[in-house]
C-alpha positions as a LaTeX table, in Angstrom:
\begin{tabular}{lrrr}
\hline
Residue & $x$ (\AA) & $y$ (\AA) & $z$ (\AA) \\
\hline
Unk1 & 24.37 & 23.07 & $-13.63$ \\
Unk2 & 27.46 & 22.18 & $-12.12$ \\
Unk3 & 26.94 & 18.38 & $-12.39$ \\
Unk4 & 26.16 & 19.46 & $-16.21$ \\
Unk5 & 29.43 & 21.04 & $-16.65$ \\
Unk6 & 30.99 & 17.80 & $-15.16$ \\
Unk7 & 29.02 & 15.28 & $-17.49$ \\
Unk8 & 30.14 & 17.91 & $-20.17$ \\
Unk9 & 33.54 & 17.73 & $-19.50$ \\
Unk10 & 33.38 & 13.98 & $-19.13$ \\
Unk11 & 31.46 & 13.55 & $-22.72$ \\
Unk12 & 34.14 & 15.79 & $-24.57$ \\
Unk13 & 37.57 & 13.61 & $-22.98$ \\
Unk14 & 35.35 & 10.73 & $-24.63$ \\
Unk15 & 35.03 & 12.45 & $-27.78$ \\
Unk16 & 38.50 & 13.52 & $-27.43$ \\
Unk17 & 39.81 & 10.09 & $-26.86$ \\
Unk18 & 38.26 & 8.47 & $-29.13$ \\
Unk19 & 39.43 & 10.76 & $-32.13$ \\
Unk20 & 42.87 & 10.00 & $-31.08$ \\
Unk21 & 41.93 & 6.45 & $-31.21$ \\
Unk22 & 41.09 & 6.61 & $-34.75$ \\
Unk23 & 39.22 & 9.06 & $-37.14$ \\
Unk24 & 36.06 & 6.22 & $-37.48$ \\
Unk25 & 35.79 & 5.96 & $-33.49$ \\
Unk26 & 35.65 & 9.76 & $-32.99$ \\
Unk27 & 32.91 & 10.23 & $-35.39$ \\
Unk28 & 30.84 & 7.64 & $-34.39$ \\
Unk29 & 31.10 & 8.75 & $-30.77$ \\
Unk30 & 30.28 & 12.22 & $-31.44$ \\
Unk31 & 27.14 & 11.25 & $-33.19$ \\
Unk32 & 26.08 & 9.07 & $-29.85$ \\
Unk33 & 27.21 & 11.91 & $-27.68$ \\
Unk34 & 25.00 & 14.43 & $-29.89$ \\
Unk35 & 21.81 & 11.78 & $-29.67$ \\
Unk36 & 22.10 & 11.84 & $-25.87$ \\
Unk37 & 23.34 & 15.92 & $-25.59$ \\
Unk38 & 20.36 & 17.28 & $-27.39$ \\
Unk39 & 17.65 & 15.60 & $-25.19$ \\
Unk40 & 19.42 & 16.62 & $-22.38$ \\
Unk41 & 20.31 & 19.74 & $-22.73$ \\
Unk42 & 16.47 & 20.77 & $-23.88$ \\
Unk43 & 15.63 & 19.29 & $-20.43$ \\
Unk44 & 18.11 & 21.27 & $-18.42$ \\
Unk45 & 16.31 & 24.36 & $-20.17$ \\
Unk46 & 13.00 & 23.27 & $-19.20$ \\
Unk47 & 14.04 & 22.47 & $-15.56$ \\
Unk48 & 15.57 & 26.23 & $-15.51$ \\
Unk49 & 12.80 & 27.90 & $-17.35$ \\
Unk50 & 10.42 & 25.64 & $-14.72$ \\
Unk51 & 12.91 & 26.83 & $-11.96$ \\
Unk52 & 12.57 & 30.37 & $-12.38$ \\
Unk53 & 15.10 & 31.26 & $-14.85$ \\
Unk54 & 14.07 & 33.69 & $-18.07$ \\
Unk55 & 14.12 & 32.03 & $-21.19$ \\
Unk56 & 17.80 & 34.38 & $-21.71$ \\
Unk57 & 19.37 & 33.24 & $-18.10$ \\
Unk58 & 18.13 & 29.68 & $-19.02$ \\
Unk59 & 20.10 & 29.76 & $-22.21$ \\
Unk60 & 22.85 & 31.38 & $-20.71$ \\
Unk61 & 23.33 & 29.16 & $-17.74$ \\
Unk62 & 23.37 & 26.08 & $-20.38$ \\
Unk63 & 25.41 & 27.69 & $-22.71$ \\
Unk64 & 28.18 & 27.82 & $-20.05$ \\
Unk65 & 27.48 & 24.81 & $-18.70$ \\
Unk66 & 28.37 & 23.59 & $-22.22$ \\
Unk67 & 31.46 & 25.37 & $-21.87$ \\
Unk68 & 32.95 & 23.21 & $-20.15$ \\
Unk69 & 32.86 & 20.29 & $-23.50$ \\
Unk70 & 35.52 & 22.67 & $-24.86$ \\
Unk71 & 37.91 & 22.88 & $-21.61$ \\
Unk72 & 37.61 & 18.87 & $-21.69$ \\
Unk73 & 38.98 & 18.59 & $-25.14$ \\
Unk74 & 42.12 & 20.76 & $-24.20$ \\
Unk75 & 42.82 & 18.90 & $-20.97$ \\
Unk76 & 42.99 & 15.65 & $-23.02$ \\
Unk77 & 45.19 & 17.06 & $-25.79$ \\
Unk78 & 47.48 & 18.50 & $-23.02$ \\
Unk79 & 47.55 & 14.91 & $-21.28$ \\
Unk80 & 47.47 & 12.96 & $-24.28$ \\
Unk81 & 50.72 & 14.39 & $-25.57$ \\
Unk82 & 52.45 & 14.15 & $-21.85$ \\
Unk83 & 51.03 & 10.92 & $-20.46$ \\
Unk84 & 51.85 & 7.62 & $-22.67$ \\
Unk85 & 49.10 & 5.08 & $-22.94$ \\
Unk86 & 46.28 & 7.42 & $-21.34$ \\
Unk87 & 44.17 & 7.13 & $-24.84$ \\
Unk88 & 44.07 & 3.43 & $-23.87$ \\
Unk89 & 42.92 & 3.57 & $-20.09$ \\
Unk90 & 40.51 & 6.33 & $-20.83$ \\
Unk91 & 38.79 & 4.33 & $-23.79$ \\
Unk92 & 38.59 & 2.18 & $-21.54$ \\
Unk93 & 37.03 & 3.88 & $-18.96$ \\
Unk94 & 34.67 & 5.26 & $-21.20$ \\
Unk95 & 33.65 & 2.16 & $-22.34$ \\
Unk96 & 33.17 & 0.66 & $-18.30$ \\
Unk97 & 30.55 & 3.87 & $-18.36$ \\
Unk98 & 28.70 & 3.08 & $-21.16$ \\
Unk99 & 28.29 & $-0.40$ & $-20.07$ \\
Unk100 & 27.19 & 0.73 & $-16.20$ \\
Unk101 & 24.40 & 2.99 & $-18.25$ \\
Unk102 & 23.24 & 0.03 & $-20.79$ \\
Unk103 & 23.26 & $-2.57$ & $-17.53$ \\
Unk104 & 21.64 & $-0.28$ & $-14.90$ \\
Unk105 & 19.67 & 2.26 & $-16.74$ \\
Unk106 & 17.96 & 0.34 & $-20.04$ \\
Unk107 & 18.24 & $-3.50$ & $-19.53$ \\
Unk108 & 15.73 & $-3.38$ & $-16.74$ \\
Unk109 & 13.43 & $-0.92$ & $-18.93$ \\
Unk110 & 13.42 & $-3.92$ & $-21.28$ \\
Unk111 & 12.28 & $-6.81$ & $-18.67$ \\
Unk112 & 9.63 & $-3.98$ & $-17.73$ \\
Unk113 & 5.87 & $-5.66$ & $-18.22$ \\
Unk114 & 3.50 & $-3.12$ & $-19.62$ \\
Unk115 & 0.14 & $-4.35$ & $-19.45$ \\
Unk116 & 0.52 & $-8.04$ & $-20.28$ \\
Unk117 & $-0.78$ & $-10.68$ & $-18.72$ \\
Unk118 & 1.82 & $-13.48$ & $-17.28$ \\
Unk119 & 0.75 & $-16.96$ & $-18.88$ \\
\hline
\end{tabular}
């Protein structure tokens, strides 16, 4: 849960950013951070439920977790507006992360050989 409350965090200074970018950026970020939340954050349940946790304390431990998203917005307002140029070095940031997860996580799911025979 804790490492959920971090990835939280993380995913609402990109939302964050990106709105300051520009209007366009921040909405089409929150939809991608929405398509990857919602998966997620069913499996965290499951793992809890799985774990032990009643459906309620499931829930609740998420819900908190979730929290988190909200302090992650008002850290990057409050830096935004005393830090010049952070929009810039976050975005960028971001965008390093987003590459690491398309290079290391799905490009080698797509070389992947399911039951085909090399010719």
């Amino acid at each position: 849960m804790i490492g959920d409350g971090i990835h939280n965090f993380v995913d609402e200074l990109i939302i964050a950013i990106a709105f300051l970018a520009s209007f366009d950026l921040g909405v089409i970020t929150t939809v991608a951070v929405i398509m990857h939340e919602v998966p997620q954050e069913i499996g965290d349940f499951g793992i809890l439920v799985y774990g032990g946790f009643s459906n309620f304390k499931a829930l609740l431990f998420n819900f908190l977790s979730a929290l988190t998203a909200v302090i992650g917005g008002v850290v990057e307002v409050l830096l935004g507006s005393m830090i010049a140029g952070l929009e810039g070095t976050l975005l960028a940031f971001a965008a390093g992360g987003f590459i690491y997860v398309a290079g290391s996580d799905l490009v080698p799911e797509l070389h992947k050989e399911h039951g085909l025979k090399k010719q």
